[in-house]
NUFI-213321 format. One line per 4 residues: number of its first residue (from 1); for each residue x, y negated, z of N, C-alpha, C. Coordinates in steps of 0.02 Angstrom, whole numbers. Atoms other than C-alpha are relative to their C-alpha. Layout:
# residues N
NUM> X:Y:Z:X:Y:Z:X:Y:Z | ...
***
This chain:
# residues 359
1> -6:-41:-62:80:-103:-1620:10:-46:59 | -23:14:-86:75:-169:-1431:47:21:12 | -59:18:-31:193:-210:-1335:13:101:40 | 28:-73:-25:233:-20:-1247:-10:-5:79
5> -2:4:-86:255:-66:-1067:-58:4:12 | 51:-8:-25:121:-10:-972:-7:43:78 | 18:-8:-52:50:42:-806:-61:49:-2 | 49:-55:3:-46:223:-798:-5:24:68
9> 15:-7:-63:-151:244:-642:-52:78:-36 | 17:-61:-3:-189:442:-608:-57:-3:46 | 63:2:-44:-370:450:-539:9:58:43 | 4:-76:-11:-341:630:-516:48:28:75
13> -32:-5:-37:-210:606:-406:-14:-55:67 | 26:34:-59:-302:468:-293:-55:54:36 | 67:-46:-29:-437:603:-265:32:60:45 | -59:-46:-16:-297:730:-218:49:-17:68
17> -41:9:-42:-213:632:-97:-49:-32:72 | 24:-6:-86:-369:577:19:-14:64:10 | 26:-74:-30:-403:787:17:65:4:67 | -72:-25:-25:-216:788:95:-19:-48:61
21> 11:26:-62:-263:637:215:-47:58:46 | 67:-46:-28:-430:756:268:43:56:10 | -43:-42:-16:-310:913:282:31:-29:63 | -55:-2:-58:-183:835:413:-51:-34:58
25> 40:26:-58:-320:730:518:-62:40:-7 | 91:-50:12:-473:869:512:-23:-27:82 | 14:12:-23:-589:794:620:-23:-86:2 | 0:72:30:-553:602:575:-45:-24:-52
29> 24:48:69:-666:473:494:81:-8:-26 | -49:53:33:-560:390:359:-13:-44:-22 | 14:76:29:-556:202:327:67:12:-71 | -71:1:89:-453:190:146:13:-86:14
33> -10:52:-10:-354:38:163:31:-15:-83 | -14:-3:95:-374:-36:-31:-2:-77:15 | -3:63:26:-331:-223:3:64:-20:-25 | -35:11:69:-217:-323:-109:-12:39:-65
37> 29:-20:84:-309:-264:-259:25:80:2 | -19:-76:-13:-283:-77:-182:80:7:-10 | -94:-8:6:-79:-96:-161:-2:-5:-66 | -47:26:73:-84:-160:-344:-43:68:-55
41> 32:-37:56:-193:-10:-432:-94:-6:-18 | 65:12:26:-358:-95:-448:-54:5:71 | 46:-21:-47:-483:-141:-308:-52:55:-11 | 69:-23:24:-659:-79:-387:11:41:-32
45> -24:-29:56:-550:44:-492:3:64:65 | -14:-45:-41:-492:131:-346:-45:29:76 | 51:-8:-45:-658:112:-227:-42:51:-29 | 56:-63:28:-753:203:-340:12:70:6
49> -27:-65:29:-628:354:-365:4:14:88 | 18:-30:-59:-632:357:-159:-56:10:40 | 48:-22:-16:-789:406:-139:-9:47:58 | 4:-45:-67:-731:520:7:7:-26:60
53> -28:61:-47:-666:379:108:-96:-10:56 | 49:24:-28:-796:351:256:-13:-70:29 | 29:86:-6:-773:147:273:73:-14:-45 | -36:44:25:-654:31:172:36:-41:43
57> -13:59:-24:-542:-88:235:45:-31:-44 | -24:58:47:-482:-241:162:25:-60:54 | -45:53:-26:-381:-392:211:-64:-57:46 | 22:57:-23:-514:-525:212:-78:-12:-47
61> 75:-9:32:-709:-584:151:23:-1:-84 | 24:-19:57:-670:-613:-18:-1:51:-60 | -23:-62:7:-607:-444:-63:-78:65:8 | 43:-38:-20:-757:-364:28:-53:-5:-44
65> 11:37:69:-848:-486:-87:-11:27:-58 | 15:-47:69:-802:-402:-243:-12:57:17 | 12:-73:-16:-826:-229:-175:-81:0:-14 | 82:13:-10:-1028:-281:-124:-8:2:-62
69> 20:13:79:-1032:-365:-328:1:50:-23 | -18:-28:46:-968:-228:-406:-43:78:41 | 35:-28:-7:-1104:-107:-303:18:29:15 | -29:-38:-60:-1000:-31:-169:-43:-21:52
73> 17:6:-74:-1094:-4:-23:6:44:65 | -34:-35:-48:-999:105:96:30:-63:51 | -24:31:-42:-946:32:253:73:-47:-7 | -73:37:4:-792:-115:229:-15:-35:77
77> -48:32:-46:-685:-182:362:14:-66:10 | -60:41:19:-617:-332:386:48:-9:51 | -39:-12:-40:-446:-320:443:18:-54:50 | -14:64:-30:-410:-490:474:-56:-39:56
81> 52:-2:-34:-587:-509:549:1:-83:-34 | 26:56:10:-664:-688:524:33:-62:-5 | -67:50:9:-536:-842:458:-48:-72:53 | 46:49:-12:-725:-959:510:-39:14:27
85> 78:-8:-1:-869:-981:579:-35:8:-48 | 43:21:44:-935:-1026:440:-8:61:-47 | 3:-64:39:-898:-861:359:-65:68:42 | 28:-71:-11:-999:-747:484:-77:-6:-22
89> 81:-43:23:-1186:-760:399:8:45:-73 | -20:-45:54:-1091:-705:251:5:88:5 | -21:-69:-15:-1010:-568:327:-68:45:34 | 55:-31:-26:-1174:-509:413:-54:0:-60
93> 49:-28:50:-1271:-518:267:20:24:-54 | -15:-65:19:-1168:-404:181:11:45:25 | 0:-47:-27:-1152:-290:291:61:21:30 | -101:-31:6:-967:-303:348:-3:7:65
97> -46:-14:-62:-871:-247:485:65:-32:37 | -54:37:-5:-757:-373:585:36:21:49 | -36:-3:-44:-594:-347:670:11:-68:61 | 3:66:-41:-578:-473:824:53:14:45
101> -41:-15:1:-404:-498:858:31:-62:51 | -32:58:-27:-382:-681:941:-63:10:45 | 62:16:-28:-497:-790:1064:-41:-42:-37 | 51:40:40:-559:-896:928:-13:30:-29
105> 75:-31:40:-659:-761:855:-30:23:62 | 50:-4:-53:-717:-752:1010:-56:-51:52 | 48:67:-15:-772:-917:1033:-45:-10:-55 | 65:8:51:-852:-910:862:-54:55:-2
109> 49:-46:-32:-944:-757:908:-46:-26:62 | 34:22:-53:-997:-832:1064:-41:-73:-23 | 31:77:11:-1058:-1004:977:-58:17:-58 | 54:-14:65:-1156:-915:822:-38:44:17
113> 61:-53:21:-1331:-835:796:-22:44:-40 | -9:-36:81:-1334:-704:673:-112:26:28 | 78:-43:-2:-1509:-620:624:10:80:24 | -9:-54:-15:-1419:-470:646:61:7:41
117> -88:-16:-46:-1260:-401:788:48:39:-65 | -39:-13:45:-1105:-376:694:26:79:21 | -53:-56:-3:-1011:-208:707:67:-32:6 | -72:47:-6:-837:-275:782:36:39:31
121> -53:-38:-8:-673:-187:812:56:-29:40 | -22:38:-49:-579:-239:962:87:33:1 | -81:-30:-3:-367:-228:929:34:-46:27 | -45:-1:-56:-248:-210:1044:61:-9:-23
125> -74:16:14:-67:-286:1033:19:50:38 | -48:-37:-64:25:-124:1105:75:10:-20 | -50:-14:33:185:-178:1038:27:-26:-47 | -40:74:89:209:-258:856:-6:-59:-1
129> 1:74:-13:149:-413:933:-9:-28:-92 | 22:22:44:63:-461:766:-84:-20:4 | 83:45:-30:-120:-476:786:-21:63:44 | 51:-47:-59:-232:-406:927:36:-17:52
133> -8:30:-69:-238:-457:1119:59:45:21 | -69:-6:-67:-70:-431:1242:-57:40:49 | 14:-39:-42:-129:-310:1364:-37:-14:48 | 53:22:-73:-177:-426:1509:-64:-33:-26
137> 80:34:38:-307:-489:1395:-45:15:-37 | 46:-34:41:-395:-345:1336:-61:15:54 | 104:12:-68:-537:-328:1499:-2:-57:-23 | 42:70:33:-576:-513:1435:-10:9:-35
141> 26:-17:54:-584:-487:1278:-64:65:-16 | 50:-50:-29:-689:-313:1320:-55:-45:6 | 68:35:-12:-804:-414:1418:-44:-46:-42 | 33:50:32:-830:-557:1313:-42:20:-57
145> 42:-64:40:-876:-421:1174:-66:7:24 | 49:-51:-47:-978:-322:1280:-60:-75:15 | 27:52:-19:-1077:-479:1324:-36:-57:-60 | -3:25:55:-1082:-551:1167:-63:8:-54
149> 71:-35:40:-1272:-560:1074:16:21:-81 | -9:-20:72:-1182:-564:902:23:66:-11 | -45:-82:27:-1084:-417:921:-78:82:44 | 39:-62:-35:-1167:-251:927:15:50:35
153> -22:-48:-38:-1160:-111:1046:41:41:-33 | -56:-79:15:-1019:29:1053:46:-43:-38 | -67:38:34:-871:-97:1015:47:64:-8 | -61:-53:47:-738:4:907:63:-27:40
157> -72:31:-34:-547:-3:970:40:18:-25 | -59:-4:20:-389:-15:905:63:-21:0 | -68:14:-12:-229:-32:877:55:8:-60 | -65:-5:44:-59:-36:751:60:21:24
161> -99:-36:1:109:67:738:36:-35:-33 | -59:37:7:254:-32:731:58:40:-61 | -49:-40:32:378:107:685:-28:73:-5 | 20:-60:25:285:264:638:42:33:-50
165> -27:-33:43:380:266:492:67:21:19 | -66:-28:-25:541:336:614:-48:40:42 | 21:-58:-28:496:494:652:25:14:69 | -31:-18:-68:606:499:799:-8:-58:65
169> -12:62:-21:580:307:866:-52:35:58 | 52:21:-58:509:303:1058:-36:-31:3 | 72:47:-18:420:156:1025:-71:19:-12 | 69:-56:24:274:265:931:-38:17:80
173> 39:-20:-73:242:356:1106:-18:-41:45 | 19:42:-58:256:210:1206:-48:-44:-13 | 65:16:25:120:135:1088:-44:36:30 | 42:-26:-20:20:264:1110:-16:6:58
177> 1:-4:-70:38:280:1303:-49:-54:19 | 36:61:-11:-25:95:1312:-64:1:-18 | 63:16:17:-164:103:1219:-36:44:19 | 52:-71:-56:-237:277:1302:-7:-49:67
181> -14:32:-85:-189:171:1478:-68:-48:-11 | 53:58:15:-307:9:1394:-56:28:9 | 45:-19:30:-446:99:1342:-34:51:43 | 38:-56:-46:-475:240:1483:-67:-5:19
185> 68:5:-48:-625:168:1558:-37:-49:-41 | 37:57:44:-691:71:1388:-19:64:-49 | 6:-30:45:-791:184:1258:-11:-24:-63 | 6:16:66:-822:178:1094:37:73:-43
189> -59:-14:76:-733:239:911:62:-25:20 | -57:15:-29:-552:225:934:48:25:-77 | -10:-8:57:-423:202:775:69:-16:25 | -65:28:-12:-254:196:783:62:38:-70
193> -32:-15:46:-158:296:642:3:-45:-69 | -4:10:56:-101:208:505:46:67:-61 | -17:-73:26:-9:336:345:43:46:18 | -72:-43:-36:149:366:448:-29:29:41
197> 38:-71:-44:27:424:596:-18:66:-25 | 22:-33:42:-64:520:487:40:61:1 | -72:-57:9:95:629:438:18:20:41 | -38:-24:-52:194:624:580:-19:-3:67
201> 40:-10:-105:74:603:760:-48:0:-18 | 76:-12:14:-63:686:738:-23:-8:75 | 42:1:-73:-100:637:934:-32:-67:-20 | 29:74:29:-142:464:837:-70:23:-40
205> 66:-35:53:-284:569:735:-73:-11:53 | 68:8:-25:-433:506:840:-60:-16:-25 | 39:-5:27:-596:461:798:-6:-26:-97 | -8:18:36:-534:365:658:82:2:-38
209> -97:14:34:-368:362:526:-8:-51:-30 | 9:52:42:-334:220:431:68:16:-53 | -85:-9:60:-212:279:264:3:-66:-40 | -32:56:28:-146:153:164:32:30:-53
213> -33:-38:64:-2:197:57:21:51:-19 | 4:-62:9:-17:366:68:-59:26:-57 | 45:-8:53:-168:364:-28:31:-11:-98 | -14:13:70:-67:291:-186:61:63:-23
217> -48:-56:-1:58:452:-160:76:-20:34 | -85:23:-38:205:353:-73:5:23:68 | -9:-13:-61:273:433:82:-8:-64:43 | -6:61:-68:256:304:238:73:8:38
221> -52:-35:-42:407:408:319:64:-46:-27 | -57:13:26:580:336:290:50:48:-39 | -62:-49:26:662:511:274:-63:30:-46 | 35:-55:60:535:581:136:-30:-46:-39
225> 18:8:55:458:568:-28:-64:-2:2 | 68:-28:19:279:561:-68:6:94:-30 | 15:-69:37:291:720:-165:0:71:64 | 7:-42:-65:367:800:-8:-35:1:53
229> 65:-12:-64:215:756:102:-42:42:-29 | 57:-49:43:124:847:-26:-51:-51:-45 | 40:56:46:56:685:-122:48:-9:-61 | -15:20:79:34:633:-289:16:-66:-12
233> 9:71:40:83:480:-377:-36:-14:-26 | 53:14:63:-52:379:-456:32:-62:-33 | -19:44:49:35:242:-528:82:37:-25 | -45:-6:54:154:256:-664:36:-68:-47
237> 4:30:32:251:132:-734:55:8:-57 | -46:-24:45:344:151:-907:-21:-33:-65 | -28:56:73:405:85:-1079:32:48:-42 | -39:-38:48:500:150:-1210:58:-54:-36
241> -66:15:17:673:110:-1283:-25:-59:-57 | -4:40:44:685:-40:-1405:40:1:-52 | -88:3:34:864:-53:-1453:53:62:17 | -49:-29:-11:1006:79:-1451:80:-21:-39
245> -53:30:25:1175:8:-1464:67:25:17 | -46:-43:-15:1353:73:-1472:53:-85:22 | -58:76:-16:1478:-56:-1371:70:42:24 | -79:-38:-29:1675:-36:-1317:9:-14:53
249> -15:16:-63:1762:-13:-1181:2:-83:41 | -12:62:-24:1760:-184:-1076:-75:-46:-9 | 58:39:15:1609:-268:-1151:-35:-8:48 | 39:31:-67:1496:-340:-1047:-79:4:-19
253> 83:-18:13:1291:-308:-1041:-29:-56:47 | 69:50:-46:1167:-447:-981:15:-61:12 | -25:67:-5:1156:-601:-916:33:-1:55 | -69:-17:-58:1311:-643:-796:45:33:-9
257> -60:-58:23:1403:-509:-871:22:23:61 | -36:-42:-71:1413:-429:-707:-10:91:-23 | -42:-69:0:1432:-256:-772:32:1:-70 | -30:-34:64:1552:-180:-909:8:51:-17
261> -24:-66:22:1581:-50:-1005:75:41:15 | -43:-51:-30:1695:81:-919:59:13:-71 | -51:-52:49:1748:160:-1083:-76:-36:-70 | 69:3:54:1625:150:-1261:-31:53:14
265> 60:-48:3:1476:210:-1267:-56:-25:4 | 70:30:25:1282:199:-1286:-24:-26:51 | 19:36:-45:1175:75:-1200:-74:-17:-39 | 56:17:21:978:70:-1226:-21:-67:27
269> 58:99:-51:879:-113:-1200:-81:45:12 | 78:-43:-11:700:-37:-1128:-49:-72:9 | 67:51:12:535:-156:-1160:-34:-3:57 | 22:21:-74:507:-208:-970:61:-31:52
273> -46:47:-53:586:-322:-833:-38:-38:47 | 27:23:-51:540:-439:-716:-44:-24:2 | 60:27:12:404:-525:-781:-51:48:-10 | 33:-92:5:320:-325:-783:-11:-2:58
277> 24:-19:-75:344:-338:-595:48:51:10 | -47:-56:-24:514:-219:-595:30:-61:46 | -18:42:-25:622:-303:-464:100:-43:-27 | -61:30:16:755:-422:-544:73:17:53
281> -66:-18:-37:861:-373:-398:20:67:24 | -9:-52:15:869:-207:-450:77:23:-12 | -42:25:9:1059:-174:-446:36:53:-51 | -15:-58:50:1163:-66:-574:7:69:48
285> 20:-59:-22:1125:117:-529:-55:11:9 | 60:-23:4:964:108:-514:-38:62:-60 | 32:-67:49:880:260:-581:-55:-25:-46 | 57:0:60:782:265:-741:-34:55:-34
289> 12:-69:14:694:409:-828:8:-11:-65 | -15:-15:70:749:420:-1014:-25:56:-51 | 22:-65:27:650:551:-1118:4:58:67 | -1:-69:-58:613:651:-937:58:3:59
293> -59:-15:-20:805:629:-899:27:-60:44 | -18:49:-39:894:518:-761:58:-25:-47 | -47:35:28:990:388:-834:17:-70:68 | -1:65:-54:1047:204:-733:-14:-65:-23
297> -15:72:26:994:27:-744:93:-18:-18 | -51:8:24:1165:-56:-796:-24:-81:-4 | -5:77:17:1194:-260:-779:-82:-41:28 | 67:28:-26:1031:-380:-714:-71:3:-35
301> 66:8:42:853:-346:-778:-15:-72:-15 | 3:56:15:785:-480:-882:-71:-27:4 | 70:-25:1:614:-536:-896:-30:38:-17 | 47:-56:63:542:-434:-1051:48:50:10
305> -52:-66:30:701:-302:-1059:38:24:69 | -88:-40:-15:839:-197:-967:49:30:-10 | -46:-43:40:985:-105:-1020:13:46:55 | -17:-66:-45:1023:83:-963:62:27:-33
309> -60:-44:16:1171:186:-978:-30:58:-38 | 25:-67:46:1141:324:-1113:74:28:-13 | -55:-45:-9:1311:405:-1073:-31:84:3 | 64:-41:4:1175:560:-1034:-36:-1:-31
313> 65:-3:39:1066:538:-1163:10:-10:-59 | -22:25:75:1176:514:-1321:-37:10:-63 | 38:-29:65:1031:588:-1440:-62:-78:21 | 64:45:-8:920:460:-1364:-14:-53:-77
317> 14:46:67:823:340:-1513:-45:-53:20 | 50:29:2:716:207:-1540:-67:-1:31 | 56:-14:-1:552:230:-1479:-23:67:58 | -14:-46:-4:597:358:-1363:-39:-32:80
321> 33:24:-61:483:363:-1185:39:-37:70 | -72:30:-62:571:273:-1028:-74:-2:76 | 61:-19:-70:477:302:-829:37:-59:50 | -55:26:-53:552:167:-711:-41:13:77
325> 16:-11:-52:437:221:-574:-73:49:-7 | 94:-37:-12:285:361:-549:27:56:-16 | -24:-53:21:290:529:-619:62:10:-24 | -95:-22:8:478:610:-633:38:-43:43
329> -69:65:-39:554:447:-501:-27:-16:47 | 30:21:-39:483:413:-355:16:-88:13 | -4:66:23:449:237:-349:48:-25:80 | -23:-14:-73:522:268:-146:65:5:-18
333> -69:-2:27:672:293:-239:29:-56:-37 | 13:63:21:680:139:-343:1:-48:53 | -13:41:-28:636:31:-198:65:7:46 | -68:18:-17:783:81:-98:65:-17:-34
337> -59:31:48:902:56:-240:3:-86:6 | -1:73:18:821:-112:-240:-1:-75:74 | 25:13:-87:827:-141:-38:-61:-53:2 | 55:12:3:652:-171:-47:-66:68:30
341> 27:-31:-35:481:-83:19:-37:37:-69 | 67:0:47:350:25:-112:-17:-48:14 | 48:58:-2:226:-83:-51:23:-72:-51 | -12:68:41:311:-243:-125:-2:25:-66
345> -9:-17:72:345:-149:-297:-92:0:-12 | 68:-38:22:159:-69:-317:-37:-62:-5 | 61:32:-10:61:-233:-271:34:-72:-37 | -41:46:43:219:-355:-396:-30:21:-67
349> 1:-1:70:151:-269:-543:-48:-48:-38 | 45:62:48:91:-398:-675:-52:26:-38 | 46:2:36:-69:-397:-764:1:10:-79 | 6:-13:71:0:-397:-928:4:64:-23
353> -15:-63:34:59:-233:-935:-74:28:-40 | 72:-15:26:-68:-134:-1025:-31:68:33 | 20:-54:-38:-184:-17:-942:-11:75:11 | 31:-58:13:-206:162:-933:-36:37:35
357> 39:-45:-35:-325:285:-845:4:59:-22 | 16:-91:21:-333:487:-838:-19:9:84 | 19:-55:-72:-380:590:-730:-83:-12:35
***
């Protein structure tokens, strides 16, 4: 028998959760944002099953890369837009779409000949000060576009939310303010929602959305759940019990012996840890699902194992199912135990686990 740890991605529920993007932005293209190997559930696994998605976006060319190989040909992105020159006959003769975010993709636009004008997406720093032009340097950038034989007509525009995921934060509006102010007298496609827009400012719902980890069922919000936006989980990750052991009061579980036993009582080892991609700095209390039922990490995960409290679960046995994140736990739940983001959990999981598909 295999090892049991494994990683079960719900198709059923990726198909389910861009209907829910299309519900709250009616009217919106949607770009599906599936880079880092789709937040960790399979690039080419999860392109295929979004077939509703009206362009892709991805980090960078060689991502887009496997999409083209593997006989995706829906519109991709690139977020990062062009690392080279030397990259744009590539990117034009697959057919990509570049973001142009500095002035040196605007000097390599201005220095190269393509056979064909690129489709290019012009973002605006209004705020997170991460990539895309500062304000006084978006008419240059405009122009140099606009002017530009590589790039093709009807430059796209955009922009990134800082704090979307605070429903109440001012900075959101004062994003948005800026980039309506930029853009008044420049046309085009215009994109600015990422999954927290999506949810919570639908004045961000313009020609374009861009979801992200809403698509894998994780809320974006701080104060909610995936489940409570009305999304599904598609990943799952879970194991089953190994060992069940009876210890006494005082004893000590793990390595460090940083927790003990309160009083006696049962303590399962479960067949997953850090080398699975759970986060070693997971701390005792962390929730676990035990045959359906909440139980707690207990003492430091190890690589291959962890130990749970089966104070709740005294019938528990051998062989018995265990959920540490997906269906029955929100994995949103998990990462704050572990003051950490989803995102980091979903896109840590290791390769070995073993795979499953439904849906």
């Amino acid at each position: 028998m295999s090892r049991p740890a494994s990683v079960t991605i719900n198709l059923s529920a990726l198909r389910h959760n861009i209907s829910r993007v299309r519900d709250l932005a009616k009217g919106s293209k949607v770009m599906a944002i599936i880079k880092a190997d789709a937040y960790g559930h399979g690039l080419i696994r999860v392109a295929r099953q979004l077939s509703d998605a009206d362009a892709f976006g991805v980090a960078f060319l060689d991502e887009a890369q496997e999409l083209r190989e593997a006989g995706i040909d829906k519109r991709i992105v690139l977020l990062e837009g062009p690392y080279s020159a030397a990259e744009l006959m590539e990117i034009q003769a697959l057919g990509l779409e570049i973001v142009v975010h500095d002035v040196s993709q605007l000097e390599m636009l201005e220095q190269v000949t393509l056979p064909k004008p690129l489709v290019t997406w012009l973002k605006i720093d209004t705020g997170m000060h991460r990539l895309g032009f500062l304000p006084e340097l978006v008419n240059m950038a405009w122009a140099r576009l606009r002017d530009c034989t590589a790039v093709a007509a009807g430059i796209h525009l955009m922009t990134h939310l800082a704090v979307a995921s605070e429903r109440d934060n001012p900075m959101t509006e004062q994003q948005l303010a800026t980039f309506f102010d930029l853009i008044r007298d420049k046309e085009g496609p215009r994109t600015i929602a990422n999954s927290a827009g999506v949810i919570a400012f639908p004045e961000s719902h313009v020609e374009w959305v861009r979801p992200g980890i809403m698509l894998y069922g994780i809320s974006p919000l701080s104060d909610s759940t995936g489940i409570e936006e009305g999304l599904q989980p598609v990943m799952t990750m879970a194991t089953r019990l190994i060992a069940v052991k009876s210890l006494r009061k005082n004893e000590p579980v793990g390595y460090g012996a940083t927790w003990r036993c309160p009083e006696d009582m049962l303590v399962g080892v479960v067949a997953a840890g850090y080398g699975d991609g759970y986060p070693r700095h997971a701390p005792s209390g962390t929730p676990v699902l035990v045959n359906g039922q909440r139980v707690t990490l207990i003492g430091r995960a190890s690589m291959d194992m962890m130990i749970v409290d089966l104070r709740h679960q005294p019938q528990a046995r051998v062989g018995d199912p265990v959920v540490l994140w997906g269906e029955g736990l929100p994995v949103e739940e998990v990462a704050s135990h572990a003051g950490t983001i989803p995102y980091e959990l979903l896109c840590g999981v290791n390769k070995r686990l073993n795979l499953i598909e439904h849906g």
